[in-house]
C-alpha positions, 0 to 999 in steps of 0.5 A: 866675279859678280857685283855684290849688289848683283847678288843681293838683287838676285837674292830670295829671302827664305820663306817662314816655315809653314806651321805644323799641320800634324802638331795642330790636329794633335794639340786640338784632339788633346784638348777635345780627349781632355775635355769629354775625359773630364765631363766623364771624370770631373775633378773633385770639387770639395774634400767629399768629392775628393774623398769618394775618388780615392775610395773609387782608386781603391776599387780599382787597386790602385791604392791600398785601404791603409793608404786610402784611410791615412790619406782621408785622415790627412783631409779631415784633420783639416776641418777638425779642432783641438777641441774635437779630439781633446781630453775633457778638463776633469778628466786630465791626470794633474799633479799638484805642485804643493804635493808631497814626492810620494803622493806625486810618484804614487799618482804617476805610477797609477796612471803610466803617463810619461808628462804631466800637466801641473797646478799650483793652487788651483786646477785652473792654473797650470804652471808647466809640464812634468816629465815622469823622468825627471822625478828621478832627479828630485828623489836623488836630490830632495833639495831640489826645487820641483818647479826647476824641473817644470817645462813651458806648457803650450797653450792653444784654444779649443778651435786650433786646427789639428793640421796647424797643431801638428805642425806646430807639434813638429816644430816645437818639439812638442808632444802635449798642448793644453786647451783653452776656452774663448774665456782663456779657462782650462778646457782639456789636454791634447796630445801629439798621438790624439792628432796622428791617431786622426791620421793613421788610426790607433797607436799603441802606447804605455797602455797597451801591452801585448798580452791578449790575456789581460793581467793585473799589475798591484798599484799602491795598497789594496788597489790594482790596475787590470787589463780590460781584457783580463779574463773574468775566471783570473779575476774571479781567482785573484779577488775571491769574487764570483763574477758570472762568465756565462754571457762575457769572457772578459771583465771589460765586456761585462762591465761595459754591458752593465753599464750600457755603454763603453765607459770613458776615463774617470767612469766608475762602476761598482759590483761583485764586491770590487769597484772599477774605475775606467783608467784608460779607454781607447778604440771603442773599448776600456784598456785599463781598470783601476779595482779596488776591493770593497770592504765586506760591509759595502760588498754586501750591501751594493749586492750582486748588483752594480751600480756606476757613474761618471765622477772625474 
């Protein structure tokens, strides 16, 4: 048996392996590939240059349109406020505390809204929020203090981000915020649907009915609320009116016609002995009118011609 320091002597240490030649060339040419793959296709700089690649991915089929607009949603609500998609002030269904059970139901079946923002003494001063629910509740209980039913309002300013509301939306549980100006006076109401609508186009809600006719529903006395795509004969038969339809099928398209553009909420138009208030608009087009025939003296004074404005 040989000597141990015989063997240690005679022993040769393995050499380091020898790098990689293949795995190098490899790495480099992944590198170069990648850098000419990206001066032909640079990466997006900015939300434009993001938002014109995902319209070239759908060129190429590699996105749906739905997809493509929700995802351009998702980028812009970034840069957009409370403020740009809020209802304005005077526009705003309020109910007022200090009013009666039936001024508020009556108020609350005219505009359809399942919450509502309330005053007390002035519009100013909102002090929470009324679910259409809980009227119920006060009608079954008379003794029962209105303000028990309130619930807290939100209040966030006109320069909140809309992707940091709805976070806050989906955080909360909320489902309605009112805005407010640098002064901390009330400036509009935003909705959880006014910001999803940024993303994923219109959503049909308590206004929108699947009746490609249109109908009328009676409202409180002598006053309707009329589908703006209700046919110009059905309201010719309904209100005894002759309301020419040689031009427009529809009364919303006549009534945006001569008005020279698609009236907003809180508009009004008179003519044809009715008077026509915008209830509800939406996608470019008038949803809902509130009509209230007009007494023959007015009727025959306002003519066959219209008139409108803009009143809150």
């Amino acid at each position: 048996m040989l000597p141990t320091s015989k063997l240690r002597s005679n022993t040769v240490p393995d050499p380091l392996p020898a790098p990689n030649a293949d795995a190098t060339a490899i790495t480099e040419k992944r590198g170069i590939l990648q850098r000419i793959a990206e001066l032909l296709h640079p990466s997006p700089d900015s939300v434009p240059d993001l938002i014109e690649q995902l319209a070239q991915a759908q060129e190429k089929g590699l996105i749906e349109a739905d997809a493509r607009n929700m995802l351009e949603g998702v980028l812009r609500i970034g840069d957009m406020t409370a403020g740009d998609v809020m209802v304005a002030a005077p526009k705003i269904d309020l109910l007022n505390i200090d009013d009666s059970i039936e001024v508020l139901l009556e108020q609350v079946i005219e505009t359809a809204h399942s919450r509502f923002p309330v005053f007390e003494g002035e519009r100013e001063n909102i002090i929470g929020i009324l679910m259409a629910k809980d009227l119920i509740k006060r009608i079954r209980s008379p003794e029962l203090n209105l303000k028990t039913l309130l619930r807290p309002a939100v209040f966030v300013p006109e320069t909140k981000r809309l992707n940091q509301l709805l976070r806050e939306f989906k955080a909360n549980r909320n489902h309605l915020a009112v805005v407010i100006d640098e002064f901390g006076q009330l400036a509009g109401l935003v909705t959880i649907e006014d910001v999803l609508e940024q993303i994923v186009g219109e959503i049909e809600d308590e206004f929108d009915e699947d009746d490609e006719g249109g109908d009328i529903y009676g409202l409180s006395e002598n006053t309707w609320r009329i589908d703006g795509d209700t046919a110009i004969d059905r309201i010719n038969e309904a209100f005894d009116v002759d309301i020419p339809n040689d031009e427009f099928d529809t009364i919303g398209g006549l009534v945006s016609h001569d008005m020279g553009h698609v009236p907003k909420r809180g508009e009004s138009y008179v003519g044809y002995g009715l008077r026509f208030e915008v209830m509800h608009a939406k996608g470019g087009a008038v949803r809902w009118f509130k009509v209230t025939p007009l007494p023959k003296a007015d009727a025959e004074k306002a003519g066959a011609g219209a008139s409108a404005d803009a009143r809150a």
